[in-house]
N, C-alpha and C positions, 0 to 999 in steps of 0.2 A: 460484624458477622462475616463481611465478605475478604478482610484482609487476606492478600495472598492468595486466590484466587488461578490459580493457574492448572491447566489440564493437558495431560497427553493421552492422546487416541492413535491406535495402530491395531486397527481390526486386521488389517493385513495377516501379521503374524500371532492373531491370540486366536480369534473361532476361524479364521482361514487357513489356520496353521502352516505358512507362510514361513517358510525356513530360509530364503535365498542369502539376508544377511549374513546368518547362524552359518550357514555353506561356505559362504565366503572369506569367510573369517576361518573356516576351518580347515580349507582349501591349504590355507600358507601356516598356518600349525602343522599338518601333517607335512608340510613341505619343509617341513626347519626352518621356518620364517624368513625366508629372504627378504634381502635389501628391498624396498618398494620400490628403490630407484637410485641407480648409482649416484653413490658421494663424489664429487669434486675433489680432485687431489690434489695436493700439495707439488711445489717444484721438489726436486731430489732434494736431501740435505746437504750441506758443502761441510764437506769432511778434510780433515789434513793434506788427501792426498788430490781432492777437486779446488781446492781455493788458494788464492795466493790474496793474502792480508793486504798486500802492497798495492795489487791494483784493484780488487774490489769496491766498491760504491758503498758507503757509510750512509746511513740517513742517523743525524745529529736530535737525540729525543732528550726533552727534561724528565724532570719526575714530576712536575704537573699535569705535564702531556701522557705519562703513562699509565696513570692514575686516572682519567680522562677517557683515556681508551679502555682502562677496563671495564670501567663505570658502562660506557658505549656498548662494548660488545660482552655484556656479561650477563647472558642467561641464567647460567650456574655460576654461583662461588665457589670459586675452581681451588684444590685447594694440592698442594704438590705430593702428598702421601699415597698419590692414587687410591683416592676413596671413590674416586667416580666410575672404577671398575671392579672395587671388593668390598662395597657398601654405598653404591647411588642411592640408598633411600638416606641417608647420612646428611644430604649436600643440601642445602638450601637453594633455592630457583627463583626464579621471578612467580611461580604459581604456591612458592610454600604459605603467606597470608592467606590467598584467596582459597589453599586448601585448607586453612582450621577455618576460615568465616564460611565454607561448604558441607565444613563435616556433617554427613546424617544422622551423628549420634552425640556429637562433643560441642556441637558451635553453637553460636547465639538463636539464630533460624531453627534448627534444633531444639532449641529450650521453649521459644516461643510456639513451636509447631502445637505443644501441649493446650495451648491457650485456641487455638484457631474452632470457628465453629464446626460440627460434625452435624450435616446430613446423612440418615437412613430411610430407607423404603424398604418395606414387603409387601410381597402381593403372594396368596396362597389360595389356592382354587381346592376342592377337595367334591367329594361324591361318595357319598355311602348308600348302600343297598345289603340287608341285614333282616334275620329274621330273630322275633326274642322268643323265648318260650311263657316270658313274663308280661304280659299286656304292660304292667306298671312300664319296665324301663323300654318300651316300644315307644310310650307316647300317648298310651289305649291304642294300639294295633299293635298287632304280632310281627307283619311287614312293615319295615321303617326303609323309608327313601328320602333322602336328605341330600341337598347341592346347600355347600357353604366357598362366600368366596370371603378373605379376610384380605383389607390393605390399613398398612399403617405408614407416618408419614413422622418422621421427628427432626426436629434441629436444636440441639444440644449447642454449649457450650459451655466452658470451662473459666471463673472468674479468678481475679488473683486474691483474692483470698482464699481462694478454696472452694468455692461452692461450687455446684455443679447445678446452673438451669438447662431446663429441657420444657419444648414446646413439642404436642404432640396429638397428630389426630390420630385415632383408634375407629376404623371403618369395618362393617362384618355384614354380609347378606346369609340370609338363611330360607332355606324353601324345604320344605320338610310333611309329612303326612300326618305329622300326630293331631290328636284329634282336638287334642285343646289347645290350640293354637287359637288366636283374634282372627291373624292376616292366612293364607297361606303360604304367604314368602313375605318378608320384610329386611327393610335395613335399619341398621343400628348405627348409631355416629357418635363418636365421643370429641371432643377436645380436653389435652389435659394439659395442666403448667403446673411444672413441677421444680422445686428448689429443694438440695441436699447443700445443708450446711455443715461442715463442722466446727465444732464448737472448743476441741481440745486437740486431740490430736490430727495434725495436715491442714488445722488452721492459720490463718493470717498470713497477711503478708510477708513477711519476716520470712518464714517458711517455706513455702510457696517460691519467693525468687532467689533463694538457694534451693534449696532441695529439686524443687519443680513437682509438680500432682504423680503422684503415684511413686511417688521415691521410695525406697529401702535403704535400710541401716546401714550406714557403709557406701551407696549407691548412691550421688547426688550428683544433679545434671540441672540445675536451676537456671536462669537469666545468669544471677552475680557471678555462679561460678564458671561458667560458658565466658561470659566477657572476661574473668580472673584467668582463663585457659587461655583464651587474645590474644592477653599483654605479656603470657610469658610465652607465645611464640612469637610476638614483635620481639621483645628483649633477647631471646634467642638468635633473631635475625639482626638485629643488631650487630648482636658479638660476632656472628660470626662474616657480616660486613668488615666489621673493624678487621677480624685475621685474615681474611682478604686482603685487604687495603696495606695489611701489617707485610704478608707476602710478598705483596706487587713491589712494594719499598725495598725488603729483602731481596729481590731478584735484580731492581736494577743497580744495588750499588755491590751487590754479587759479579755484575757486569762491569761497573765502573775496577772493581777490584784486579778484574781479571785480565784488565785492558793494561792496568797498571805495573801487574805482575808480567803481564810479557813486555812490556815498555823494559824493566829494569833486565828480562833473563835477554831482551836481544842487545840492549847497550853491552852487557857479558860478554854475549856472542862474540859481536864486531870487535872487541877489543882482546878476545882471544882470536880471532882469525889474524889479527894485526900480528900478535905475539908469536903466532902459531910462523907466519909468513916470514918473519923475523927471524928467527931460529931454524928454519927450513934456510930460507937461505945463506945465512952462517954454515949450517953442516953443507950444502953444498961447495964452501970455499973452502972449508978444509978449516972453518975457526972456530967451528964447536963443534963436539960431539952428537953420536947419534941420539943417546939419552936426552939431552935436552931438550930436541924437536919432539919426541918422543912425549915425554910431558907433558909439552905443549900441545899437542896434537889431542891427548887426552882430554884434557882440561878442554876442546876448542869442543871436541865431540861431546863432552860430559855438559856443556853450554847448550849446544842445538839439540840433545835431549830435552833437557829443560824447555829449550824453547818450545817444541814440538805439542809436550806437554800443555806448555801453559798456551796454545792455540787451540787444540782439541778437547780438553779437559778429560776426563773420567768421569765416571755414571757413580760417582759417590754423593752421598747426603749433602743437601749445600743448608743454608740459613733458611730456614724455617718455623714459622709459630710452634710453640710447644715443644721445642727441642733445649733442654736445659733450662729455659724463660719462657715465659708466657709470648714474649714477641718476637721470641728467637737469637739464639745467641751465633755471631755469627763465626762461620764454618771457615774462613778462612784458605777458600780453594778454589785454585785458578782456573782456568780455561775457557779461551772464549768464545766459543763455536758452542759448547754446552752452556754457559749461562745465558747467552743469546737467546739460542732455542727455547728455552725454561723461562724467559720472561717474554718471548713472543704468546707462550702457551698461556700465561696466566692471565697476560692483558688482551687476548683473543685473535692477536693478527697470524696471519697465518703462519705454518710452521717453519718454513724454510721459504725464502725471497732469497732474488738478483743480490741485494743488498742488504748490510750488516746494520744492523742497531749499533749505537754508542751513547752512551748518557754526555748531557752536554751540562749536566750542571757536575758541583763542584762540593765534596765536603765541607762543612763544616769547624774549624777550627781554634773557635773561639773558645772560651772560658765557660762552664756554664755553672751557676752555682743557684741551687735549690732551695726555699724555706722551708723544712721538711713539717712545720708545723702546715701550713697551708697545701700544700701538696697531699700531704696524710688525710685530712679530712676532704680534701679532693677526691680521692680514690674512695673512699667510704661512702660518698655522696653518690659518686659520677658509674662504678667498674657496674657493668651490666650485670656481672655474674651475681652482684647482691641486690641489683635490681628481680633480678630473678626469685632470687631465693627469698626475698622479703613479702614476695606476690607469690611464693608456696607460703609463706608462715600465713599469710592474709588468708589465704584458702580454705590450711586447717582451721583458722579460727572461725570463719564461717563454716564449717562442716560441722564444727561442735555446737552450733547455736544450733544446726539441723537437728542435730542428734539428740540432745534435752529435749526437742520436741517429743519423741518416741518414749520418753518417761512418763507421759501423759497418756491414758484410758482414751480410745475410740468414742468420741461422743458424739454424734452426728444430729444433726435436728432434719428432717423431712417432712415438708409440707405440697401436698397434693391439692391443685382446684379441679373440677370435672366440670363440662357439659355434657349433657346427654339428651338423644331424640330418635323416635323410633317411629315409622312409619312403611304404609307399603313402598313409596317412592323415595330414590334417595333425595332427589333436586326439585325443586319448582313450589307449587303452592300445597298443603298440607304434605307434606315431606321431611324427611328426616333432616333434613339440612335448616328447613325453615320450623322446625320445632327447638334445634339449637338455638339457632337465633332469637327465640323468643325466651330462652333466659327460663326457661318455666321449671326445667330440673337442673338443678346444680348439685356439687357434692363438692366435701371439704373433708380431707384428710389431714393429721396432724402425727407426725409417730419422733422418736426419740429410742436411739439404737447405741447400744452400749457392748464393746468389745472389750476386753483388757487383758494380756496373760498373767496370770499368777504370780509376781516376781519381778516380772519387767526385764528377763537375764538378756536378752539381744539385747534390749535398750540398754542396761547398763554395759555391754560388755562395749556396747558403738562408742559410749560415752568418753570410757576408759580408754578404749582405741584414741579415738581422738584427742584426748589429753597427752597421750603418747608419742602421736603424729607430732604434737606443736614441740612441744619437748624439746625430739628430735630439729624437729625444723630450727628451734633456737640453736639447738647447741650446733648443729652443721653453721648456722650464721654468723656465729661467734666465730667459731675456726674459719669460716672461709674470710674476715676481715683480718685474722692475724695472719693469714697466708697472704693475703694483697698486702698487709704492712710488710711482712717479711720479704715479698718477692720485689716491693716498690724500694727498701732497703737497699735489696741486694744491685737492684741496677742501676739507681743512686751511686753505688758503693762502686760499678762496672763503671758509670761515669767518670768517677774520678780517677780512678784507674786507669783507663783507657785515655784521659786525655795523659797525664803522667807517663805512659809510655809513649804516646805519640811524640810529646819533645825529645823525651833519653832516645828513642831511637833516630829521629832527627839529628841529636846531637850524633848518634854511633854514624848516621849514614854520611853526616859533613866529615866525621873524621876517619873514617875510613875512604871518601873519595879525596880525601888532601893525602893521605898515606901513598893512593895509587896514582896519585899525577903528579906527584914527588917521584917515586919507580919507573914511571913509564918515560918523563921528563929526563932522568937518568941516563936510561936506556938509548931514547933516542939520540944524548947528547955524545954516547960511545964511552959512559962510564962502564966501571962494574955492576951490575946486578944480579941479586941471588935470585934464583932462579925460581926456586920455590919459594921464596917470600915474594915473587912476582904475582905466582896464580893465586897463592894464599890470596895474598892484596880484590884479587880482580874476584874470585869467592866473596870476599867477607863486602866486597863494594855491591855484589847483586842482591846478594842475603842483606845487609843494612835495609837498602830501597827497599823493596820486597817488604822487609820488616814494618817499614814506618808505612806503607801506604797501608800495608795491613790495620796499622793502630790505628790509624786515620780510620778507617770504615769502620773500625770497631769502636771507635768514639762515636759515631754519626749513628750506628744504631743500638748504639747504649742511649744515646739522646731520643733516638725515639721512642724507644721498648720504656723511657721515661714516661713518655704521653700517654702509651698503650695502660702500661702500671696505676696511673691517675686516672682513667677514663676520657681522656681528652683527646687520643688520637684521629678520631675523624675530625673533631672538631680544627684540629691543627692545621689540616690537611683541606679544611673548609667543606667536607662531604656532612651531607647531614642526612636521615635517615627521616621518612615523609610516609605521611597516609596518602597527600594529596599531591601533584606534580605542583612544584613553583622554581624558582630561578635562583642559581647562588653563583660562586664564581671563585673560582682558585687565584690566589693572587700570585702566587710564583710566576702565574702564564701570560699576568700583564691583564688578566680579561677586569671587567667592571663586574660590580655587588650583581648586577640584571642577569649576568652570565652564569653565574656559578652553577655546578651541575647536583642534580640531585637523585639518590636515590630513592627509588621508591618500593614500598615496601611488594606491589602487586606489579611490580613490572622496571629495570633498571632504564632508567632515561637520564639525557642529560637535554637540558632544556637549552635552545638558543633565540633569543629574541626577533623580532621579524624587521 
């Protein structure tokens, strides 16, 4: 009777009417809400023309360690499309569980609230003073004066089956002038227990913890389906852990890429300044023409473009979940002052530091070859999103059990016990309280209430709805497992692909740099060399490199957009998704099984042993 039990009092603000909160609060609405208190700012950012690569301070990160830290500093699952400023309600938090297990209308506490016991009191005082023209309805007098006080006291409760008990005194003093009265004034005292069953429809349990008491056709808010709402906002929170996780990976080898890309456009550089130097001073002896230097001076500037670029980047789209593939196909775009900042934002360190990120770990090269028989049924088993959507088809199918209910006539059984005792006194000895007790009037009601509409058309039409619902629910399931086979295909298929060009461009990048130290070899020896199959050379040597680190990264997240496609990705990565805090450990970072970090679903922590 007493589960949950909990009470708030604030007379302050209800009969004192007590505004100061309400003021205060409304103080900083009319004010445009300002900051409560200034934010903490960031160092400036180091832009092209504030940093110099060469002597700046590196801090050397893996992808265990970054994944680590976002785990650490991740309130929100931050996600790079900017939804956290054109759709924050979007985002999942460390508070999105604890808001479906709070909901006031949707959660489990919610469903159960319908079960909780319900106390009532009235107290009603009353005073009549009236004249009849009719002795009869006077009482035998014409003047009638009457003081009546009535209190009544109940504690209801609600079972899961359905019945509805209720305990209940019924208390009434009466003092009045009619002439045939016993007492002048007396009290009256009942006790009543009272049980409403039903019998057909909003019966059983079955009923009851789907639907929940007082449900409507269509409207069900029961225990099962409240806990069925749970699991598909954990599963929600899941996936969208996992594109997190997917992100954070895409950011730092967006980095490692971009480190790589200016690796190859300065080795360019230096060997066009070489060339440039070369020819510069030939035209000043008088042994080459102005055109040559010319060229070369082109080609030296058209290099330290490049470079420039590939230090500062561009505010274009970089690798991202959902961009062509579910884990992101990658973008292929250098700069590394912008993927820096873009993976500081995601894994939470701050924006701009003294010091530059670099990944210290190293793609991946190997071979990797798939049993698409065991992989396919991986992804069918493990992908969240049919974890979802198999936990909506569970739900229609319990809404239709609700709904067959309502095919069935209103049958209710109520059965009423009474005591009753009436005396001039309420309490003590010959008194209204001690003629209850003596058991000497009792009363037994018994009734049987029968509702039904003509036809049943809600009920049928709920029914039919819900046959509709599942339908639906099947047939979106079926597609959504041919779209994970088709998408887990496709990058399967980017696999192999991607390692296949990783070698051919390896082979382009070894034969094109034998080409240019053949040329340059030349040159320095005081052969002839053409001029333009020089810078050709020293182009097609940046562009190769370039090329193959490219394939390289795009092997490395083809490999994993693999994991993602099979549902296996956290699990790769050793994150595992928790009701309760406990200890795991990333092995990339060297840590033990007691280490490993966990998230959790009501708050992200990474647990470390004492």
């Amino acid at each position: 009777m007493t589960i949950g039990c909990r009470s708030y009092r604030d007379t302050k603000s209800t009969i004192k009417n007590d505004t100061a909160c309400l003021d205060s609060l409304m103080c900083n609405v009319d004010a445009g809400t300002p900051a409560a208190e200034p934010m903490q700012t960031t160092a400036p950012p180091l832009t092209l023309k504030t940093s110099d690569l060469d002597t700046i301070a590196y801090r050397e990160m893996s992808l265990s360690e970054a994944i680590q830290l976002a785990m650490q500093n991740s309130q929100v699952l931050r996600d790079l499309g900017g939804t956290i400023l054109r759709a924050p309600v979007n985002l999942a938090t460390n508070e999105t569980r604890p808001l479906a297990e709070t909901d006031p209308q949707a959660s489990v506490e919610a469903a159960l609230s319908a079960f909780d016991a319900q106390f009532y009191a009235l107290g009603k005082w009353q005073n009549n003073d009236r004249q009849f023209n009719n002795r009869f309805f006077g009482g035998g007098a014409n003047a009638f004066k009457q003081d009546t006080h009535d209190y009544v006291f109940q504690l209801s409760k609600r079972t899961a089956t359905g019945a509805q008990l209720a305990i209940r005194s019924v208390t009434d003093y009466d003092a009045n002038n009619a002439t045939g009265n016993e007492f002048p004034s007396a009290w009256q005292t009942q006790l009543h227990a009272e049980a409403r069953q039903p019998l057909l429809q909003g019966g059983g349990l079955s009923f009851n913890r789907i639907a929940g008491p007082d449900a409507q056709p269509g409207v069900y808010n029961g225990i099962v389906i409240a806990k069925v709402n749970n699991d598909i906002t954990a599963a929600e929170f899941r996936k969208q852990t996992r594109d997190y996780v997917s992100n954070v990976i895409n950011a730092y080898w967006d980095l490692y890429f971009a480190y790589r890309d200016l690796d190859s456009k300065r080795d360019a550089l230096d060997r066009s300044r070489q060339t440039w130097q070369s020819y510069e001073a030939q035209k000043t002896s008088n042994r080459r023409t102005g055109a040559a230097e010319a060229l070369a001076r082109e080609q030296y500037f058209r290099f330290e473009s490049e470079v420039q670029d590939a230090v500062a980047g561009k505010l274009v789209q970089r690798t991202q979940v959902n961009n062509s593939t579910t884990g992101g196909t990658f973008a292929g775009v250098g700069g590394v002052l912008t993927a820096e900042r873009r993976l500081r934002l995601l894994i939470g360190l701050p924006i701009s530091e003294s010091m530059l990120l670099r990944p210290a770990d190293e793609p991946h090269d190997a071979p990797l070859i798939f049993d698409w028989e065991s992989i396919s049924v991986e992804a069918i088993q493990m992908r969240t999103e049919l974890h979802q959507q198999r936990l909506e088809l569970k739900r229609k199918e319990l809404e239709l059990l609700a709904a067959k209910n309502y095919l069935m006539p209103s049958l209710d059984l109520v059965t009423i016990y009474r005591l009753r005792g009436l005396d001039q006194s309420l309490a003590g000895d010959d008194s209204a309280f001690s003629e209850v007790g003596s058991l000497e009037y009792q009363e037994y009601e018994a009734n049987l209430e029968l509702r039904m509409p003509i036809g049943f058309r809600q009920a049928h039409a709920a029914v039919r709805h819900a046959k509709f619902e599942i339908a639906r629910a099947k047939a979106l399931l079926m597609e959504q497992e041919r779209q994970i086979l088709h998408d887990l295909a496709a990058v399967v298929a980017e696999c192999d692909r991607a390692h296949v060009q990783m070698e051919t461009n390896l082979n382009r990048f070894l034969a094109a740099s034998d080409a240019l130290n053949v040329l340059e070899a030349n040159r320095e020896a005081g052969l002839p060399v053409n001029l333009e199959q020089l810078l050709d050379a020293q182009r097609r040597t940046s562009e190769a490199q370039s090329r193959y680190y490219l394939s390289l990264v795009e092997y490395t997240i083809a490999a994993k957009n693999v994991q993602l496609e099979k549902g296996t990705l956290l699990d790769t990565v050793e994150l595992f998704v928790v009701d309760e805090f406990s200890s795991v450990s990333i092995n990339e970072s060297g840590m033990n099984h007691s280490e490993l970090p966990i998230v959790d679903q009501a708050e992200f922590t990474v647990e470390q042993p004492d």
